[in-house]
C-alpha positions as CSV (number, residue, x, y, z in Angstrom):
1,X,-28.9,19.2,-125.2
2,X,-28.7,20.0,-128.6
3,X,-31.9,19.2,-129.6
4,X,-33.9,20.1,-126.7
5,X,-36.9,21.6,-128.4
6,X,-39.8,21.4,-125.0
7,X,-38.9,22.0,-121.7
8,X,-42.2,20.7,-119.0
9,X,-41.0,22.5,-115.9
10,X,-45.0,22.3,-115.3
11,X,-46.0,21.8,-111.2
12,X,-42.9,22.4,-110.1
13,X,-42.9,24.8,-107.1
14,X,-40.8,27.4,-108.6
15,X,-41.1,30.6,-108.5
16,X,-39.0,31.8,-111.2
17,X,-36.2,30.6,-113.1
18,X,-32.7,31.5,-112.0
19,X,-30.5,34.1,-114.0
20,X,-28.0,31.1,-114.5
21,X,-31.2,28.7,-116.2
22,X,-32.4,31.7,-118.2
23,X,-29.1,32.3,-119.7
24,X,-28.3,28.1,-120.4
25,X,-31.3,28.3,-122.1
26,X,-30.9,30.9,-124.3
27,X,-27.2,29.6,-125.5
28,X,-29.3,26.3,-126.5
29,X,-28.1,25.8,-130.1
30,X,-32.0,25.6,-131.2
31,X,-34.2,28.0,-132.8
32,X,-37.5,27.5,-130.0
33,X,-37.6,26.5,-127.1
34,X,-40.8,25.7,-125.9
35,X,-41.4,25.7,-121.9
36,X,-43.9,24.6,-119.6
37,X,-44.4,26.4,-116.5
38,X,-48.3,25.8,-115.6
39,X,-49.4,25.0,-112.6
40,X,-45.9,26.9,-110.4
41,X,-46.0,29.7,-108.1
42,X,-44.7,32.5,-110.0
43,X,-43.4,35.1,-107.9
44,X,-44.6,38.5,-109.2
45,X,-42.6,41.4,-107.5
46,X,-40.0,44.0,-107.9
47,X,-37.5,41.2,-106.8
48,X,-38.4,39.1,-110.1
49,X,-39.0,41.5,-112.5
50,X,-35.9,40.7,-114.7
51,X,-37.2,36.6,-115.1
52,X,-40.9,38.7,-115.5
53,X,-39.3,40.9,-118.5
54,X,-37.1,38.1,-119.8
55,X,-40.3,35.5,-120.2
56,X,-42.4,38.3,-121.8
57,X,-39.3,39.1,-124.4
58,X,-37.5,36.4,-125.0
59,X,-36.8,35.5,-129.0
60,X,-35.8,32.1,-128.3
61,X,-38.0,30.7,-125.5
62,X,-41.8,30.6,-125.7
63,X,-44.0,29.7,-123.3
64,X,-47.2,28.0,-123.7
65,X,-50.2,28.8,-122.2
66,X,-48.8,31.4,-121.0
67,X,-52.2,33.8,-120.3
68,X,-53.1,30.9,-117.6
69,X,-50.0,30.8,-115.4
70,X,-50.6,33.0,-112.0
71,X,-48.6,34.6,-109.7
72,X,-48.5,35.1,-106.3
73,X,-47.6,38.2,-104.4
């Protein structure tokens, strides 16, 4: 997966993405990722604020459209 550059994880039913994901996907050898996640269930509780914090600050993976994604309580 070396040169993995977009990621479309778009209408997926997830509600986050796992510590484990997260972590492979910031070891990629690349310089941006880009991902997709429009159109999932985002989980937005106390229980997922660690994936919450990591999409918002994360140097390497960047998330388009990322204003239009909701969440669900």
């Amino acid at each position: 997966m070396k040169l993995l550059s977009n990621l479309d994880l778009s209408n997926n039913q997830l509600e986050e993405l796992d510590l484990e994901t997260r972590n492979a996907l910031d070891q990629l050898p690349t310089d941006t990722l880009i991902v997709r996640l429009i159109g999932n269930d985002l989980k937005c509780c106390c229980k997922k604020l660690e994936f919450l914090i990591w999409m918002r600050n994360s140097k390497k993976v960047h998330f388009t459209r990322m204003r239009n994604y909701t969440c669900s309580f």
